[in-house]
N, C-alpha and C positions, 0 to 999 in steps of 0.2 A: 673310126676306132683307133687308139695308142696303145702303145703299150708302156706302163708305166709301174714303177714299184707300188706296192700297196702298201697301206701305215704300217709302223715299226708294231712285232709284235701279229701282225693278220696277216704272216706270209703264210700263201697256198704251197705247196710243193713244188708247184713247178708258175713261171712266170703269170699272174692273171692278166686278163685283157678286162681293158676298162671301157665301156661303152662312151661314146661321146650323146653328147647335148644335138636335139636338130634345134634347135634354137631356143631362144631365152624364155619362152614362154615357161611355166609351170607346171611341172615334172610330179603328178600324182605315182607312185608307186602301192599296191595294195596286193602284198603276198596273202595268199590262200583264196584260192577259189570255190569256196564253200557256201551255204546260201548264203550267207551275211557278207561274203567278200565278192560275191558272183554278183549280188543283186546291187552293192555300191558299185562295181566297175558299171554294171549294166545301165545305171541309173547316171551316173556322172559321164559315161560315154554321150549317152543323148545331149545334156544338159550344158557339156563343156566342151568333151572330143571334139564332137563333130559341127561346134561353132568354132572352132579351133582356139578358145580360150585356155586350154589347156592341154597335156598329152596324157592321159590316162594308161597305163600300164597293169596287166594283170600277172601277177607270177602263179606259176602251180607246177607240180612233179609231176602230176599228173597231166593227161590231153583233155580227160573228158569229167562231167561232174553229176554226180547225181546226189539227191537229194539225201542227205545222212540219215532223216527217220525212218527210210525204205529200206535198209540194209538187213534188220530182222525179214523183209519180206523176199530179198535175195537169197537169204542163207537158208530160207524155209523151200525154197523153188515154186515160190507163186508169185514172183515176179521177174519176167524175162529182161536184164541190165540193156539190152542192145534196143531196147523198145522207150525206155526211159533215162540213157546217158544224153549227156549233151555237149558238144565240140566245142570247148575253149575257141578255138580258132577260129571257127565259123560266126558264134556268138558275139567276138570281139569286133571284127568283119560288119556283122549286120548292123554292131549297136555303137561305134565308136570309137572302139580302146584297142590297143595291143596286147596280144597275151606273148607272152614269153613263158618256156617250157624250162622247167629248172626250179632246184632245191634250195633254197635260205639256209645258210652255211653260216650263218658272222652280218656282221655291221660294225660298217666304221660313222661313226655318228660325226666326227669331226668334219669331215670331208664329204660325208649326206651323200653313202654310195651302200649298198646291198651286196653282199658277197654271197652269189650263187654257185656250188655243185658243178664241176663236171658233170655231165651224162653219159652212157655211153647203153649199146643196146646188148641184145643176148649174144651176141658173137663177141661183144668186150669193143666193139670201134665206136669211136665217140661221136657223140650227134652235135654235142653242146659243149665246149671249153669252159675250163673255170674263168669265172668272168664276175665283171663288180659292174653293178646298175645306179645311176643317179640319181638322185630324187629331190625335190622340192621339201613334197610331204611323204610321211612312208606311213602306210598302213596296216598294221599285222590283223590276220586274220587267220590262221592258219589250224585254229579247233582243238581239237583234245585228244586223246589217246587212254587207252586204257588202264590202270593202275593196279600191278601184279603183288601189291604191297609186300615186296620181296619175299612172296610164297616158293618155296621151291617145287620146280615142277613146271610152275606155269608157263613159260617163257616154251619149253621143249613141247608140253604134251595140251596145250590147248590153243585153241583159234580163239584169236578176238576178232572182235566187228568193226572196226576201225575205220577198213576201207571196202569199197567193192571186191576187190582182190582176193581180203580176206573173206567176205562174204559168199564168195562166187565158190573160194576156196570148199570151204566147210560144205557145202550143197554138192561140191563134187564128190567129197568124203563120205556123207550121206546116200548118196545115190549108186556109189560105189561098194556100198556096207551091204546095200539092203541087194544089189543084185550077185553080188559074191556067196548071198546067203542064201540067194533062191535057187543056185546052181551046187551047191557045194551038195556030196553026196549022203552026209546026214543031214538031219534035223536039225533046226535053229537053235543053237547054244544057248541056254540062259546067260541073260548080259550081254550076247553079243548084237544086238541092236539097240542098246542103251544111248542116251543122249541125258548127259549132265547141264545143266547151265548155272553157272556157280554170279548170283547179283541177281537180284529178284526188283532191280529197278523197273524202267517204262520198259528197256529194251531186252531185258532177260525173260518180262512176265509176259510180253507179244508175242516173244519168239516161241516163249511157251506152246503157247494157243494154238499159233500157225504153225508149228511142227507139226503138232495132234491134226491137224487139219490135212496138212501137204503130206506125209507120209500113207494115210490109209489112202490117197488119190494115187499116187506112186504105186502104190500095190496090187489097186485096183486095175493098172496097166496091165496085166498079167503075171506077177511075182506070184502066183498063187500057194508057192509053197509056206509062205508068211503070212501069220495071224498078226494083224495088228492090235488087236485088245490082248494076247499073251507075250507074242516076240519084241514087243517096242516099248518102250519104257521111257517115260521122262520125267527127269526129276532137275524141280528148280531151288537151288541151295540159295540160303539168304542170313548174314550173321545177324541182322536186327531182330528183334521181337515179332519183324512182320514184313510182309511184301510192303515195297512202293513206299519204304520212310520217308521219302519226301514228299508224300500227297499226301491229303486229310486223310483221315483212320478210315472214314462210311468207303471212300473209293476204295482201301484195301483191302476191307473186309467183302467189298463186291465182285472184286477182281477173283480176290482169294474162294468166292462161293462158287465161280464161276469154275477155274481150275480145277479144283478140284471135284466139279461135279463130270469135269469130261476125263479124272483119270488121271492129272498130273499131279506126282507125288507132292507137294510143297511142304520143304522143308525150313524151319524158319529157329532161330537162334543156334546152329548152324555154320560155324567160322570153318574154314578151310585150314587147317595147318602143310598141305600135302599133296601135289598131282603126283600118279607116276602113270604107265602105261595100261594100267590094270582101271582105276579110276582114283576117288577121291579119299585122303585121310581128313577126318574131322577132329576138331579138338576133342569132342569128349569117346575120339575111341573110336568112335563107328567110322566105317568103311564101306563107299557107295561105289560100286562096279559100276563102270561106262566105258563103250566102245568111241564114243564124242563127247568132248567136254569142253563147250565153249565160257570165255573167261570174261563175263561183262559185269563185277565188282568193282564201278571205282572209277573216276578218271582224272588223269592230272595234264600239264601241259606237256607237250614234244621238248625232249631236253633241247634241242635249241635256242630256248627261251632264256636258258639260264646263262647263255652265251652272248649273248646281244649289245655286247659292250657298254654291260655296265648298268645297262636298266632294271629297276628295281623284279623282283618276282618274290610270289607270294610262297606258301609253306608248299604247297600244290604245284611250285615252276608255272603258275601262271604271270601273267602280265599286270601288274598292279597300274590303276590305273584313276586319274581325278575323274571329276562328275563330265568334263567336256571331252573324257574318253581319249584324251592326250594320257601320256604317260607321266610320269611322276617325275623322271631324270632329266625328260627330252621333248617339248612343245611340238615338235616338227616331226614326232611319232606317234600314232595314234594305235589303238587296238579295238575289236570288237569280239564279240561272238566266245566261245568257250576257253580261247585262251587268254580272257578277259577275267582280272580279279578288282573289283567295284562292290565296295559297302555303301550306298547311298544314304546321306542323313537321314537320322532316326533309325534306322536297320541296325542290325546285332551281323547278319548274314550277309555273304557277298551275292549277288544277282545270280542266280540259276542256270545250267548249263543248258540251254530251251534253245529251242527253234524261233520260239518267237521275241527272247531276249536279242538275237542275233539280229531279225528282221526290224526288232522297233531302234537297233543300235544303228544298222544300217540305211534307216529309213530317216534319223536323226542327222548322220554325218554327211547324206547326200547336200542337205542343206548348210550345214556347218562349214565345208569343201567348197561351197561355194563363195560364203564369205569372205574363207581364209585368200582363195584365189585373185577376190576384189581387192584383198589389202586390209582387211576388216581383222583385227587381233584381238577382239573380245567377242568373244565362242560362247553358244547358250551351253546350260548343264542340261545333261540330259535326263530324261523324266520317264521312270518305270513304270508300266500298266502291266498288272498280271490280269491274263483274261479268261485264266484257268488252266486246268491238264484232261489231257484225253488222252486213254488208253486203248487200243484195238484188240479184241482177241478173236481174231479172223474173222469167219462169218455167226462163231458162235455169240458175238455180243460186242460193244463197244459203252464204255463208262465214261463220264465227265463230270468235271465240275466246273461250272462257270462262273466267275468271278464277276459282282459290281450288279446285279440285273436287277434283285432287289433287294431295296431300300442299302444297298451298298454289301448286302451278304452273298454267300455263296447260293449258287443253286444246283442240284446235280441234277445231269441225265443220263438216260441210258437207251440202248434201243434201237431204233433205225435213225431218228432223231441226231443223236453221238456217232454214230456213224457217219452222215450226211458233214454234221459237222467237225469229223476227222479227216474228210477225203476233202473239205473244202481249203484245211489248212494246207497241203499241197496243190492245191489250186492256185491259190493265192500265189505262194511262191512262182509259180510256173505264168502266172500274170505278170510278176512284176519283172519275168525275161524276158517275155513273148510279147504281153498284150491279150487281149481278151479274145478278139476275131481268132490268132492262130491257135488258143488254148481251149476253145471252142472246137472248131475244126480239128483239133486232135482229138481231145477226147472224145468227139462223135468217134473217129476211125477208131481208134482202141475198143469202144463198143463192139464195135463191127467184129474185128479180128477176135475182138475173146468171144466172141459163138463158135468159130468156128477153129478153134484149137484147143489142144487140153489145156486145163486150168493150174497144171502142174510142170515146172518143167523137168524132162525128160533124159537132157543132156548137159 
């Protein structure tokens, strides 16, 4: 390592250290550890790390990664984070690659270096120095964040789902609501076990479901002084004509039969003008009381994106990007996954914020990366399969629609069926970091353990 000034214009406050080269080989960098950035380190580790054609690099702020679509089932407490997080460090270890702990700050694109974050921990002493990473190829992967559409209020009086953090968050606020109100010396307040969820997308309308679900089990612990059909209330705000605008109408008219047949308020044309402490103001006037009001309306890129020296971004701060998932400014940057903005010939719309847009981008560039590293500078474009949407709404039901089965139409399901087929889509991911044998032998033991523990968590 040197120490050397950094380009004119990218100075940190105080001196960065610049990481040196261990040799001339080719210098993969792929910020964000998310599945579509988890499963290309995971994937290029094998295929290049560990033949030493390359040195694969992981960046993340975070240590540990779990799977983003699991987050409604974090924040409802019927899934325990320490049972299904997974260790950057260990992962890099088994499959290949380096992970580096540390936040994407800047890029100096001249000089093909990554300017990462201080770090420092809860006592304020620093783990990690501002520091600048080099790279060959750089890969942004780094996802989406939620989008407050400069609502006042939000920012102060709601939880988004963004991260585990926040997820873990809101479940301890929850758990905190309901046992304050089984001790306190009156009667349960009207409104005060409310739970608002303002975005009746995939992850508003899950979270739905699994509240209604995880709370009467919570109660069932012994809160007995709480009625959950009178003291709990959820209500899912949505400013479209309808839940789930981005799936076909039959899935939200199924969704929506379903909610409401267990008791969730669904409110729908419905714009937010207003959070405060009390709960929500609506445009036309009405005002919805909530003791929780989590804010999943919306998502645009992490304002770092609009930092990036110079590379293009969309209306959204996402990452604008051609068909070979290179950036538009800069060949030797790539991007994937949600903070990815891609209109594909003939489309009107850019590719979807999906789990499985991430995995088919990622499953595209493993191969792409490989060429690039032969020396090979004519990159294939990439080619979009949609293979439908599934919705979970805990154990009371699961909907889908699948894409191409027949004669090239949709087909929908529902059922045990959509279910099998919702739990298989986290499978897969957890295949393509594992392998089959250890995701096997896990999910046996997972069987095992949920007999014999609540199916809620506790703390």
């Amino acid at each position: 390592m040197t120490n050397i000034p950094p380009p004119p214009g990218l100075e940190p406050a105080m001196p960065s250290i610049v990481l040196g080269r261990q040799d001339d080989s080719h210098h993969i960098v792929i910020v964000g550890g998310g599945a579509g950035g988890l499963e290309l380190a995971t994937q290029l580790g094998h295929k290049l790390g560990r033949k030493k054609k390359a040195h694969i690099t992981l960046v993340d702020r975070a240590r540990t990664h779990i799977w983003k679509p699991l987050l409604h089932e974090i924040a409802a407490g019927s899934m325990d984070v320490d049972r299904h997080e997974l260790e950057y460090q260990a992962q890099g270890w088994w499959h290949g690659f380096k992970y580096r702990y540390g936040e994407m700050i800047g890029l100096d694109r001249f000089h093909k270096r990554v300017h990462l974050a201080e770090t420092v921990d809860e006592d304020g002493r620093q783990i990690t120095p501002d520091r600048w990473l080099p790279y060959d190829t750089l890969v942004v992967a780094i996802g989406s964040v939620s989008n407050s559409f400069g609502t006042p209020g939000v920012e102060k009086h709601c939880i988004m789902l963004d991260t585990p953090e926040q997820a873990e968050r809101f479940n301890r606020r929850l758990l905190n609501a309901c046992v304050r109100a089984n001790a306190q010396q009156g009667p349960v307040r009207p409104g005060q076990l409310d739970v608002a969820i303002v975005g009746a997308g995939a992850t508003g309308s899950e979270l739905s479901a699994e509240l209604h679900s995880t709370v009467r089990g919570l109660v069932s612990f012994g809160l007995d002084k709480i009625n959950p059909e009178k003291d709990i209330k959820i209500t899912l705000v949505e400013a479209n004509n309808r839940i789930l605008p981005a799936l076909p109408e039959r899935m939200s008219a199924a969704v929506t039969s379903v909610l409401k047949g267990i008791g969730v308020d669904v409110r729908t044309n419905a714009r937010v003008t207003e959070v405060n402490n009390q709960g929500l103001k609506l445009a036309d006037g009405a005002f919805i009381p909530s003791e929780l009001v989590v804010w999943a309306a919306g998502v645009k890129g992490p304002a770092v994106l609009g930092q990036l020296d110079g590379l293009e971004v969309s209306r959204m701060n996402t990452l604008v990007v051609k068909q070979s998932l290179q950036t538009t400014k800069d060949d030797n940057v790539f991007a994937l996954g949600d903070c990815t903005y891609l209109v594909l010939p003939g489309e009107t719309s850019p590719l979807p914020p999906r789990a499985q847009t991430a995995h088919q981008q990622s499953s595209h560039l493993v191969k792409q990366l490989q060429r690039r590293v032969a020396g090979e500078t004519d990159l294939a474009a990439f080619k979009y399969t949609d293979f439908g949407s599934l919705v979970s709404l805990g154990h009371y039901s699961t909907v889908g629609n699948l894409m191409g089965f027949v004669s090239g139409k949709s087909m929908r399901i529902e059922g045990w069926f959509a279910k099998m087929m919702y739990r298989s889509l986290y499978k897969m991911h957890e295949t393509a970091l594992h392998g089959p044998v250890k995701v096997g032998l896990d999910t046996f033991s997972r069987l095992l353990t949920r007999r014999t523990e609540p199916h809620v968590k506790l703390h």
